[in-house]
C-alpha positions as CSV (number, residue, x, y, z in Angstrom):
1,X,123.8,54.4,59.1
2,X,125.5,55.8,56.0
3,X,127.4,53.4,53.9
4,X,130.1,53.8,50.9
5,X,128.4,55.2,47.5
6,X,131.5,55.5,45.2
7,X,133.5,52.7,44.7
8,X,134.8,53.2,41.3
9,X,138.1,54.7,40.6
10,X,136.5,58.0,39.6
11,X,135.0,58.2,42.8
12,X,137.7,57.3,44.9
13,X,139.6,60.0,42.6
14,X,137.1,63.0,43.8
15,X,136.9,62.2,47.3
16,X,141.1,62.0,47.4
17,X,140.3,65.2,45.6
18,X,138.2,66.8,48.3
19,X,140.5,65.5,51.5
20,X,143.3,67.4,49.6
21,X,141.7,70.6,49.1
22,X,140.3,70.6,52.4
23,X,143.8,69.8,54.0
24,X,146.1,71.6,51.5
25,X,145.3,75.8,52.9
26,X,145.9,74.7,56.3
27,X,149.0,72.9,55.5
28,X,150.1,75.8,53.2
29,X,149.4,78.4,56.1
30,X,151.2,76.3,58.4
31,X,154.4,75.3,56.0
32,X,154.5,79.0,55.3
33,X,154.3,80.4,59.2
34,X,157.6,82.8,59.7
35,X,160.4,81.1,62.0
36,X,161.0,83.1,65.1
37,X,163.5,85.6,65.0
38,X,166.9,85.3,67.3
39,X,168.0,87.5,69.6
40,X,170.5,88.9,67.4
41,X,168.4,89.1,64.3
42,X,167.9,92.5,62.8
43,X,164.3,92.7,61.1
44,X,164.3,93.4,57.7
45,X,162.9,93.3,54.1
46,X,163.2,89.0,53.2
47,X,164.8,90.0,49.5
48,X,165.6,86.5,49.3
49,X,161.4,85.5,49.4
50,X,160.7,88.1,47.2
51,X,163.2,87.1,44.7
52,X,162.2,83.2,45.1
53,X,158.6,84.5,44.5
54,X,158.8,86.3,41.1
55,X,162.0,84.7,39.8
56,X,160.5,81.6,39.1
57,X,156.9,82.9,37.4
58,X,159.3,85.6,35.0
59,X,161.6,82.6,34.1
60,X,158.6,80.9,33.0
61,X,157.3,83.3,30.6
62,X,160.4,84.1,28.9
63,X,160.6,80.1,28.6
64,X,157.5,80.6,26.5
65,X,158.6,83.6,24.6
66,X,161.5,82.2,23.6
67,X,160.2,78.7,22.6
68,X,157.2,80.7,21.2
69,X,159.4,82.6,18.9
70,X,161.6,79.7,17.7
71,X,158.0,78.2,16.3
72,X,157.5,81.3,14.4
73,X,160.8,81.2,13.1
74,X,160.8,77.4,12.1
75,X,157.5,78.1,10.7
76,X,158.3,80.5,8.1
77,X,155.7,83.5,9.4
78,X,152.7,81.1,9.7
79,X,152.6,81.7,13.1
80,X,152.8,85.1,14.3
81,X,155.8,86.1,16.4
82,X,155.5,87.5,20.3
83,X,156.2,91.1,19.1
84,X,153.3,91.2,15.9
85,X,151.1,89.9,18.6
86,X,151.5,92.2,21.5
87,X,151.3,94.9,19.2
88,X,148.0,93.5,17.6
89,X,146.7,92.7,21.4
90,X,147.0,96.5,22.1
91,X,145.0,97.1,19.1
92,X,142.4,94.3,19.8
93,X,142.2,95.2,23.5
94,X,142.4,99.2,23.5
95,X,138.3,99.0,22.1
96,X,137.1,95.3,23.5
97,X,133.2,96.6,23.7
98,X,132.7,97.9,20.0
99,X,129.8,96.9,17.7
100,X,129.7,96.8,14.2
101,X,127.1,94.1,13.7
102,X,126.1,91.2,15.1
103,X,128.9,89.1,13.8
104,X,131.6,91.6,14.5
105,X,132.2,92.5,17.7
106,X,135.2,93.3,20.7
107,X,136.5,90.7,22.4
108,X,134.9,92.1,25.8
109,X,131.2,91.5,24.2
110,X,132.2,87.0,23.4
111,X,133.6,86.8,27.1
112,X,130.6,88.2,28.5
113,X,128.4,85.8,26.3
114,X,130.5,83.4,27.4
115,X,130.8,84.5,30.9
116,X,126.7,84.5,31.1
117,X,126.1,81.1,29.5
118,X,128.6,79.3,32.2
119,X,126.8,81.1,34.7
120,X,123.3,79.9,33.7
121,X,124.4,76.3,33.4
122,X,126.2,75.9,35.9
123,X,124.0,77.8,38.4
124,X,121.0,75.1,37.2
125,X,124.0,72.5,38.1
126,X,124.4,73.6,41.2
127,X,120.8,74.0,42.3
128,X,120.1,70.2,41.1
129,X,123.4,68.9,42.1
130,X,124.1,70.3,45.6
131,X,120.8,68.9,47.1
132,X,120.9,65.4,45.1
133,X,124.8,64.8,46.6
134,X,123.1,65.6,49.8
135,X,120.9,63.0,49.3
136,X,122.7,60.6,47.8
137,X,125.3,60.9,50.9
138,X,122.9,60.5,53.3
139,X,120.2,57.7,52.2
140,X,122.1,54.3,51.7
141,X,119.3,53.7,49.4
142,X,119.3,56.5,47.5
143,X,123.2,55.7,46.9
144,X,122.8,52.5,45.9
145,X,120.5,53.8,43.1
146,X,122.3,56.9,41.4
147,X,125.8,55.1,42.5
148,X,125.3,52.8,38.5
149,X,123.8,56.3,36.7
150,X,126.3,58.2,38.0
151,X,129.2,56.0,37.0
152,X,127.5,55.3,33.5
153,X,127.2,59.2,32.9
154,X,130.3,60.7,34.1
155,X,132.7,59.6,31.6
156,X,130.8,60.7,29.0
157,X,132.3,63.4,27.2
158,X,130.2,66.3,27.4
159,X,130.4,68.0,23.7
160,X,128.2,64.1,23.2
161,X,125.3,65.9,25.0
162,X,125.1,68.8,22.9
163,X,123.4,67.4,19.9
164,X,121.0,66.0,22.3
165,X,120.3,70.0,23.5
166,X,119.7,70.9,19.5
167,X,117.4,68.0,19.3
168,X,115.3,68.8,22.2
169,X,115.6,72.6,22.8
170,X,115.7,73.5,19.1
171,X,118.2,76.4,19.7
172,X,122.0,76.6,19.8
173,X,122.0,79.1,23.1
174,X,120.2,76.8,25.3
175,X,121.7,73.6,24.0
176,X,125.5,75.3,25.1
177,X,123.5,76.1,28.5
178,X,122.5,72.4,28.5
179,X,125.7,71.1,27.9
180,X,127.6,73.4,30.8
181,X,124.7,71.7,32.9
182,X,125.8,68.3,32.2
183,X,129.3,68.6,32.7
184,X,129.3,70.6,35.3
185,X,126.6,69.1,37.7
186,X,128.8,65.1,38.4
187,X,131.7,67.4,40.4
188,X,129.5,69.0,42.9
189,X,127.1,65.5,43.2
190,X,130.2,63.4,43.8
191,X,131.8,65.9,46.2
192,X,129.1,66.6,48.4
193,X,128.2,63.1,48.5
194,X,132.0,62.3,49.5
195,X,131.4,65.1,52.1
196,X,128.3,63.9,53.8
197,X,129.9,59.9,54.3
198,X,132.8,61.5,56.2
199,X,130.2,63.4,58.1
200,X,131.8,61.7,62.0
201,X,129.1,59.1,63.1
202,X,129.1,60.6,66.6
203,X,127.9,63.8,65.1
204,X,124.2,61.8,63.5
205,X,124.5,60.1,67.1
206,X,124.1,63.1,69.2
207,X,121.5,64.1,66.5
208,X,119.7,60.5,67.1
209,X,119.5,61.2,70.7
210,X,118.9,64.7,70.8
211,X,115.8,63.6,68.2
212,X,116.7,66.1,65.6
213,X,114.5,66.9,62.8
214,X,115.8,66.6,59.2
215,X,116.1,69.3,58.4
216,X,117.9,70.7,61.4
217,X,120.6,67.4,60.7
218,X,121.2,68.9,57.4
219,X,121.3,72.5,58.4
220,X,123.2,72.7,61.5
221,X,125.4,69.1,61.2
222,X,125.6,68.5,57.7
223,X,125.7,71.8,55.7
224,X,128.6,73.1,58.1
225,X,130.9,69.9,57.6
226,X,130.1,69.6,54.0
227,X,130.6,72.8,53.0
228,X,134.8,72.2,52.4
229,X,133.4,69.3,50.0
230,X,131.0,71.1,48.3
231,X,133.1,74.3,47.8
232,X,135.7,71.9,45.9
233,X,133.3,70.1,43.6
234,X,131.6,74.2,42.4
235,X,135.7,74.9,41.7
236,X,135.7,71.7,39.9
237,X,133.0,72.3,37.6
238,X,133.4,75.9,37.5
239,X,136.7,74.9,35.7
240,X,135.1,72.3,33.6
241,X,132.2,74.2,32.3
242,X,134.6,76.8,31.0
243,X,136.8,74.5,29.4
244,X,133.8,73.1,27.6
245,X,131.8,76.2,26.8
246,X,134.7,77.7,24.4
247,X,134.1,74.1,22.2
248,X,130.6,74.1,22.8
249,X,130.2,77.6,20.8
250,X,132.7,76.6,18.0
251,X,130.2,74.2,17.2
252,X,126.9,76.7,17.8
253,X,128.1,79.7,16.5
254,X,126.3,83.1,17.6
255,X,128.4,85.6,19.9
256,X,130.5,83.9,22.4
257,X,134.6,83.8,22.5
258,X,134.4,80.3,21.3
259,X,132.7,80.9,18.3
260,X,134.9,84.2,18.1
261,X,138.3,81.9,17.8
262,X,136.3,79.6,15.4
263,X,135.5,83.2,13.4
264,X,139.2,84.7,13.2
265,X,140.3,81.4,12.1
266,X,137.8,81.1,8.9
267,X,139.4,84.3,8.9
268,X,143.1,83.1,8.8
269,X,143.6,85.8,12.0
270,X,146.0,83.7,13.5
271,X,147.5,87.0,15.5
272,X,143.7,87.0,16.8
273,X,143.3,83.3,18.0
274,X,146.6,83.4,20.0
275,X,145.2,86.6,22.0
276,X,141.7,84.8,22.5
277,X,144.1,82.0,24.0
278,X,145.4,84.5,26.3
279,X,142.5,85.9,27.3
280,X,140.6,82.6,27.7
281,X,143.6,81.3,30.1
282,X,143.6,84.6,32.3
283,X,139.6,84.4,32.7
284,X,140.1,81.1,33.7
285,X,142.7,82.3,36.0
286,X,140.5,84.5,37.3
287,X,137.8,82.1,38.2
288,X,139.9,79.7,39.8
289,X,141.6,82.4,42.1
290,X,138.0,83.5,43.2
291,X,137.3,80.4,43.8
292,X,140.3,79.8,45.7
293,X,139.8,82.6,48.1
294,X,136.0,81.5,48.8
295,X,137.1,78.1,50.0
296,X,139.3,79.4,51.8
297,X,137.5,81.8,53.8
298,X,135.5,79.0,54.2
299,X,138.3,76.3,55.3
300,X,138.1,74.8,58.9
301,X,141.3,75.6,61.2
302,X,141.7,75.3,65.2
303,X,142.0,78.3,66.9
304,X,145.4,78.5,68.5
305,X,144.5,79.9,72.6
């Protein structure tokens, strides 16, 4: 018998998290299922759909252009306006790979720093935190016991851990590593714990009777209902970690697009920090969208006969 692990607001907050993530591409599939035609209907191009679609995203960024450019105005030149920049962004971004030193390279070079130190960190996440949300979802005991660490640790702002990663690891690189590791392993613990309580207790009955082994509970009942749960959590703290990496390496320094913002601003590039804003969003972007299309391949639906 399973019981409740996460009682705390933070907890309840994840799993309402999970339920909607799990729910929302069905729903979204459904809501967006084409009506039948009439009889009378003549097929055609929907003009109106395609103009709902892309009106509302261009409206959006000429809403920032605009507002953008009233701040350069008000400012007096401080900050550059949308023109100065897009012309410096083709500069910037025809060359992104160049070398000139080891303190002066392309854009292209700091995301890929970047890139690779997310993906150590929260790779060793995911290896420690899959299994322990596993077992803390499944062993009333074992809940009981993380349940207090996990609710002392999670709040904890993760940039707090870092100087702990200098002291210990005595190197800037790993302690960023360390730091996407701790922020990014309480997502996928909480989720797949959340996951594995709403396991259906008629599933672990037929398991009971049928005297399943462990491992064949958690391999062919578990894994398979989890999943959903656990897909949210990694697009959780895939999100978080790269959030947290561009601060981590303003404080470490070395090659990374953190420490490359924290670099043209020394510099007084201000043309150059609004681009790495840019670029930092749409890599974001990116990840979430990838993310986004895994979970839902991924994403439980009834077969219609």
């Amino acid at each position: 018998m399973v019981s409740a692990v996460f009682h705390s607001p933070l907890a309840t907050a994840a799993e309402d998290v999970a339920v909607m993530k799990v729910a929302t591409p069905v729903a979204a599939k459904a809501a967006a299922a084409p009506a039948p035609l009439r009889a009378d209907a003549k097929p055609g191009y929907d003009w109106n759909g395609l103009v709902m679609a892309v009106m509302p995203p261009v409206l959006g960024m000429v809403l920032l252009v605009l507002i953008w450019s009233m701040v350069s105005m008000g400012t007096a030149g401080s900050i550059p306006t949308p023109i100065e920049t897009a012309k410096q962004a083709v500069s910037l971004l025809s060359d992104p790979f160049y070398r000139k030193g080891p303190n002066d390279q392309g854009v292209g070079w700091n995301v890929l720093a970047s890139l690779q130190r997310v993906a150590l960190g929260f790779g060793l996440a995911a290896i420690v935190g899959i299994p322990a949300g596993f077992v803390i979802g499944r062993f009333d005991f074992m809940s009981r016991m993380f349940n207090p660490l996990i609710s002392l640790m999670r709040p904890v702002s993760p940039l707090a851990w870092l100087p702990i990663g200098l002291l210990v690891f005595k190197g800037a690189n790993p302690a960023a590593i360390w730091t996407i590791f701790i922020c990014s392993i309480w997502p996928m613990v909480i989720n797949t714990a959340v996951g594995v309580q709403r396991v259906p207790q008629d599933y672990m009955n037929v398991a009971r009777v049928l005297n399943l082994s462990e491992w064949k509970i958690v391999t062919k009942i578990l894994f398979p209902s989890v999943l959903p749960y656990m897909l949210t959590g990694v697009r959780l703290a895939v999100g978080t970690a790269w959030l947290v990496i561009v601060a981590a390496e303003m404080l470490t320094g070395g090659v990374g697009i953190g420490f490359w913002v924290w670099d043209e601003w020394n510099n007084l590039n201000v043309k150059n920090i609004i681009i790495a804003i840019f670029v930092i969003g749409i890599v974001g972007l990116m990840l979430e969208y990838a993310l986004i299309k895994i979970a839902s391949a991924f994403t439980f639906e009834e077969v219609k006969s």
